[in-house]
DOLO-17216 format. One record per atom (N, C-alpha, C): atom name; residue in three letters; x, y, z negated. Coordinates in steps of 0.2 Angstrom, whole numbers. Last residue first. Example, Ala and Ser with C-alpha at 12.3 -4.5 7.8 and 13.67 -1.06 7.14 Angstrom:
# residues 2
@atom=N&type=ser&u=64&v=-11&w=-35
@atom=CA&type=ser&u=68&v=-5&w=-36
@atom=C&type=ser&u=64&v=0&w=-39
@atom=N&type=ala&u=66&v=-28&w=-39
@atom=CA&type=ala&u=62&v=-22&w=-39
@atom=C&type=ala&u=66&v=-16&w=-39
END
This chain:
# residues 80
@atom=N&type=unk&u=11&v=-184&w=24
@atom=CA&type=unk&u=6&v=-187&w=30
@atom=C&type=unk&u=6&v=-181&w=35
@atom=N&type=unk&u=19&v=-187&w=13
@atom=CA&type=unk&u=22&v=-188&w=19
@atom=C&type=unk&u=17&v=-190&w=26
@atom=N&type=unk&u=16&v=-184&w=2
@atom=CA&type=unk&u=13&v=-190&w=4
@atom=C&type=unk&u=17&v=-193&w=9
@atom=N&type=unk&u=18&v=-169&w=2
@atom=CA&type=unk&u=21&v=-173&w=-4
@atom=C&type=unk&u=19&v=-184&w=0
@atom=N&type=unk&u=11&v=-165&w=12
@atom=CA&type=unk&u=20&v=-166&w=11
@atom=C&type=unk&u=21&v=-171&w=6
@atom=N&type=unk&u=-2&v=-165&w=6
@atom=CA&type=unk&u=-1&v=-168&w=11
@atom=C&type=unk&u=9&v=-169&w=13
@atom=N&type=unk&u=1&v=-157&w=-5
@atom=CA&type=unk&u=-2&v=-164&w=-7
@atom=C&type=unk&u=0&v=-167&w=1
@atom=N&type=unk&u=1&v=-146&w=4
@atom=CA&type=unk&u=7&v=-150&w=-2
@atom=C&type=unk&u=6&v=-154&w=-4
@atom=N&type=unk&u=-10&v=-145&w=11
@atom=CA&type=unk&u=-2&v=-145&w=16
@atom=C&type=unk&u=1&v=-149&w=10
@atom=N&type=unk&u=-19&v=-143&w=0
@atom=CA&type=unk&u=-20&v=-148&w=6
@atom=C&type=unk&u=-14&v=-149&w=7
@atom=N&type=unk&u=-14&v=-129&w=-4
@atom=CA&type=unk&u=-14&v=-135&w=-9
@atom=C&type=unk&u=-14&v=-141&w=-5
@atom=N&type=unk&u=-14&v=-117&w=1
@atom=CA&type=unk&u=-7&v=-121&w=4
@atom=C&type=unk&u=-9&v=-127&w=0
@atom=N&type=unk&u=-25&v=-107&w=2
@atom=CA&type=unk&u=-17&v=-106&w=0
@atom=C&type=unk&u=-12&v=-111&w=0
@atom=N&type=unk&u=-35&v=-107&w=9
@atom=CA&type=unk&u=-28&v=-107&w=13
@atom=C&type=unk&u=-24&v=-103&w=9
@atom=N&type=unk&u=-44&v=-102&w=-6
@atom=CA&type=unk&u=-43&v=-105&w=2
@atom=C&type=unk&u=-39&v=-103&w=5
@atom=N&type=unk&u=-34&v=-102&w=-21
@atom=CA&type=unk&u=-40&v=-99&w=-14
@atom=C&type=unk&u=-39&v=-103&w=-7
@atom=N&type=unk&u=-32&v=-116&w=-31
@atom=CA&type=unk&u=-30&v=-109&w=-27
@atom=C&type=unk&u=-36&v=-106&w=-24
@atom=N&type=unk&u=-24&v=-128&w=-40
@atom=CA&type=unk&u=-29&v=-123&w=-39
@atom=C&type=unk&u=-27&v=-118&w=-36
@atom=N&type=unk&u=-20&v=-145&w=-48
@atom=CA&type=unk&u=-18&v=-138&w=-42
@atom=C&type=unk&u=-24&v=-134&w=-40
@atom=N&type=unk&u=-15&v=-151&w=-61
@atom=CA&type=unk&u=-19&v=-149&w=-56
@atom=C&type=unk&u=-17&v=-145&w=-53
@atom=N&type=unk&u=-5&v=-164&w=-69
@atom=CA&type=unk&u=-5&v=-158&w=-64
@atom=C&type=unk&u=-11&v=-156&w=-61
@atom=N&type=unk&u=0&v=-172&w=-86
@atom=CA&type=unk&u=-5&v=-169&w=-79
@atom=C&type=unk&u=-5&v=-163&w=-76
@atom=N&type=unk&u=13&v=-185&w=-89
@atom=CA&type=unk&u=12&v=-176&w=-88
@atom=C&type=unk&u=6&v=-176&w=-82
@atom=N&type=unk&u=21&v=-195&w=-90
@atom=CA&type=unk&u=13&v=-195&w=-93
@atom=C&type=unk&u=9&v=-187&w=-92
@atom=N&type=unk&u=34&v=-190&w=-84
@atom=CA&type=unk&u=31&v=-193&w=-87
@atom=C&type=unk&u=24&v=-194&w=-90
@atom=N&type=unk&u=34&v=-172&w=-77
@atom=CA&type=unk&u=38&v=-179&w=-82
@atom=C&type=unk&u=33&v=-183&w=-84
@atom=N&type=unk&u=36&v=-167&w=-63
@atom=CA&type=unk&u=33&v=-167&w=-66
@atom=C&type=unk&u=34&v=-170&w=-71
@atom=N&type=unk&u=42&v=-150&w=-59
@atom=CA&type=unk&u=45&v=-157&w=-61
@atom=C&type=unk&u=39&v=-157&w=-62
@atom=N&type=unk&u=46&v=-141&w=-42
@atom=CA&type=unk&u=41&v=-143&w=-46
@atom=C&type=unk&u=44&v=-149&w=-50
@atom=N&type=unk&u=46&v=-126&w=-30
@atom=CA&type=unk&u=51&v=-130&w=-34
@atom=C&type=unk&u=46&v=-133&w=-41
@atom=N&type=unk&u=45&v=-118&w=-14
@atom=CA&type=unk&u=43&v=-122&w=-21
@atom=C&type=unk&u=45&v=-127&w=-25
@atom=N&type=unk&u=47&v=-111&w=-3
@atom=CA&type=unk&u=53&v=-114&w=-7
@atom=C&type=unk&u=49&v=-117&w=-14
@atom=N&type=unk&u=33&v=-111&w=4
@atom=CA&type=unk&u=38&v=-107&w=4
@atom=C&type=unk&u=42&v=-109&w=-3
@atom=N&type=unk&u=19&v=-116&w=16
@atom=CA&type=unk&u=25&v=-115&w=8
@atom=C&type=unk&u=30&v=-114&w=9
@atom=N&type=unk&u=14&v=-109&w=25
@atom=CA&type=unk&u=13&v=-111&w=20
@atom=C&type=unk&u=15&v=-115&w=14
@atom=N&type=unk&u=21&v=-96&w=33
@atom=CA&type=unk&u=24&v=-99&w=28
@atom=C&type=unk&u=18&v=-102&w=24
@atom=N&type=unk&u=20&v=-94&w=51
@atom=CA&type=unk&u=15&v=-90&w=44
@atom=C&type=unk&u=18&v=-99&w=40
@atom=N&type=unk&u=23&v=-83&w=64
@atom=CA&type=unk&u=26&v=-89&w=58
@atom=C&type=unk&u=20&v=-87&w=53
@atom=N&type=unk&u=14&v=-81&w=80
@atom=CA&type=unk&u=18&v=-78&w=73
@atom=C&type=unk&u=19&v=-86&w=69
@atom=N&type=unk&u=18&v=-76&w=97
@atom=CA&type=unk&u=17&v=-84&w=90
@atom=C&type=unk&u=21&v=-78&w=85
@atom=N&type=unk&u=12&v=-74&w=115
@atom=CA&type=unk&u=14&v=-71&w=105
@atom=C&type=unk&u=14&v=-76&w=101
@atom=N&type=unk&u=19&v=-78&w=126
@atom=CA&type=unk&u=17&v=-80&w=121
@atom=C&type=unk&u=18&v=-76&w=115
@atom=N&type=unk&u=21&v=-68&w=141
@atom=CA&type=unk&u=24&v=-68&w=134
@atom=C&type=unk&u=19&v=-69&w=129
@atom=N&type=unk&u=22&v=-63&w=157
@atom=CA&type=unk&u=18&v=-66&w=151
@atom=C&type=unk&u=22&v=-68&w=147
@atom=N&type=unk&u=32&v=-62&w=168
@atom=CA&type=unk&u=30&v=-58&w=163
@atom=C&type=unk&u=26&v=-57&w=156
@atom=N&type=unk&u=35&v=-73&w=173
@atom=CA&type=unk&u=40&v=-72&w=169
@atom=C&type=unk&u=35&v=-66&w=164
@atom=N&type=unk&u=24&v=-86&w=173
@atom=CA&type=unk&u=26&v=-81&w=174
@atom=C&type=unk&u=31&v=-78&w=170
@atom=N&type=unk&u=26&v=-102&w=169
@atom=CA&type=unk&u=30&v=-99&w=176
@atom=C&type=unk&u=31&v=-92&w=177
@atom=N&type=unk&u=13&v=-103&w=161
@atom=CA&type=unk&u=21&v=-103&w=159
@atom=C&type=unk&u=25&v=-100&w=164
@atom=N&type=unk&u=3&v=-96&w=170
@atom=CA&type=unk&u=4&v=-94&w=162
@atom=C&type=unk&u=13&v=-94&w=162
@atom=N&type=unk&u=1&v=-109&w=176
@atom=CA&type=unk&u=2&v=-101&w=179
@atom=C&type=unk&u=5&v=-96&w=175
@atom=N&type=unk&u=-3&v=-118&w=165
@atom=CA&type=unk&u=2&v=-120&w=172
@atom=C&type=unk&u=4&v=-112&w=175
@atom=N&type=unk&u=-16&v=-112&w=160
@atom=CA&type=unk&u=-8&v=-114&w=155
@atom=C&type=unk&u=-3&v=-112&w=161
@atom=N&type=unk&u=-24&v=-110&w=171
@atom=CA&type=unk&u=-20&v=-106&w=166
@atom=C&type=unk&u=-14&v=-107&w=162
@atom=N&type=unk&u=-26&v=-127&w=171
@atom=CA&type=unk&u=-23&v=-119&w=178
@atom=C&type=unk&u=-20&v=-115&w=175
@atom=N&type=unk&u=-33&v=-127&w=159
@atom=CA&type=unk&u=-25&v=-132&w=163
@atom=C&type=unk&u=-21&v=-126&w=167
@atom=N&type=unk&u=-39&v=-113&w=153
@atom=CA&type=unk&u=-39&v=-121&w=155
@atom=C&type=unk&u=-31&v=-121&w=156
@atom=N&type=unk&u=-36&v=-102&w=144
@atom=CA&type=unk&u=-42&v=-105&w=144
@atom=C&type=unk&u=-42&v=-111&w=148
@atom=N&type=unk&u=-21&v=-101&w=133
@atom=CA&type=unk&u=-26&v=-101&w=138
@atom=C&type=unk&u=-32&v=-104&w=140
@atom=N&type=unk&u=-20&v=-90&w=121
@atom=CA&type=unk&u=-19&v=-98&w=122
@atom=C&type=unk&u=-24&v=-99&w=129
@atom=N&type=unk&u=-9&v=-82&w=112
@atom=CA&type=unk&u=-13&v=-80&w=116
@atom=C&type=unk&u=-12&v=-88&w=119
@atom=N&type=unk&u=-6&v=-85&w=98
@atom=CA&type=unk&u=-14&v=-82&w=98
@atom=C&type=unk&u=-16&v=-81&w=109
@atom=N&type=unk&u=-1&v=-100&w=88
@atom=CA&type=unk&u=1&v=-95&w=94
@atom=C&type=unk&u=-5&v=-93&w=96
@atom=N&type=unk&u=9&v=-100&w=73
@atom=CA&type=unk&u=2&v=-98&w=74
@atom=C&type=unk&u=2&v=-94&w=84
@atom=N&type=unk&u=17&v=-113&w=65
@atom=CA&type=unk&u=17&v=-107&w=72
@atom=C&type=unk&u=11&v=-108&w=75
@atom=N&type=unk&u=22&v=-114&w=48
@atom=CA&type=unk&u=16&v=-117&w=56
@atom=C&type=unk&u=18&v=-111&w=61
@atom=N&type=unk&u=30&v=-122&w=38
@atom=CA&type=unk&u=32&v=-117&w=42
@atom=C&type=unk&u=26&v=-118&w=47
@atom=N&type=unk&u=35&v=-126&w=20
@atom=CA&type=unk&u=33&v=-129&w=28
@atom=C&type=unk&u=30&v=-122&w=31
@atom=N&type=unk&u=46&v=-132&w=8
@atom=CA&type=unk&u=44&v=-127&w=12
@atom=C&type=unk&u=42&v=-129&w=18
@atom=N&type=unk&u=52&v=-134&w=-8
@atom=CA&type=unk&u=49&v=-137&w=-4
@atom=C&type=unk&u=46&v=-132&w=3
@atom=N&type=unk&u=63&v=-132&w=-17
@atom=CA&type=unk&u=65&v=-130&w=-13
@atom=C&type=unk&u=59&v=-130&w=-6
@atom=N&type=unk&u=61&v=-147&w=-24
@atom=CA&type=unk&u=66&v=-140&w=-25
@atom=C&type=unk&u=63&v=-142&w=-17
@atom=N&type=unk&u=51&v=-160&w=-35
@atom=CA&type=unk&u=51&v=-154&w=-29
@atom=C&type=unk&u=56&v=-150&w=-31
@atom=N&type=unk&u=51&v=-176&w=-44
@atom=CA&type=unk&u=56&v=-169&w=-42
@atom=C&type=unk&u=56&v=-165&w=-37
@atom=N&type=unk&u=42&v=-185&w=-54
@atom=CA&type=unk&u=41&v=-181&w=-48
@atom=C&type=unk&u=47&v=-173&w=-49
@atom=N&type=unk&u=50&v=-190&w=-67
@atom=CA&type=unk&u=46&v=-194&w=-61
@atom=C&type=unk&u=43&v=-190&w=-56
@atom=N&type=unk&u=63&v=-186&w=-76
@atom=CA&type=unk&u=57&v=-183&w=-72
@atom=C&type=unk&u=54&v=-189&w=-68
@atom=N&type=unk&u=66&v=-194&w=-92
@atom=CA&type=unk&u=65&v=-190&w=-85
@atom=C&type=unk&u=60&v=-188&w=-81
@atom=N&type=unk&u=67&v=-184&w=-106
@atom=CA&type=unk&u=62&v=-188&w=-102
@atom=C&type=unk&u=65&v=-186&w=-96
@atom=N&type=unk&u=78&v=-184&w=-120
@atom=CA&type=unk&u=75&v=-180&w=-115
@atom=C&type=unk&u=72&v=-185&w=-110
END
């Protein structure tokens, strides 16, 4: 049996998506103090628990549609 040379479990990255962004400095600064403004932020998963071997002399390509996650994972995987 071969070992593995590349081992992913579990791999998973998470972005926070915040929509309401203010228009300058001022704003920000006004923004946070108010009690009654409330940042919306949504989660959005671009990877989510992905689990991958590769073995030895073994080829991988990766394909998808746009903003399916392939850049973020090559970029994990590199540690960039």
């Amino acid at each position: 049996m071969q070992k593995p040379e590349i081992k992913i479990e579990k791999l998973s990255l998470q972005f926070m998506i915040y929509h309401d962004k203010a228009l300058s400095l001022k704003e920000a600064v006004i923004n946070r103090f108010r009690l009654r403004h409330r940042v919306q932020v949504e989660k959005f998963w671009a990877l989510k628990e992905i689990d991958l071997i590769i073995k030895e002399n073994e080829r991988v390509g990766i394909i998808g549609l746009n903003g399916a996650g392939k850049s973020s994972f090559l970029k994990t995987m590199c540690k960039i």
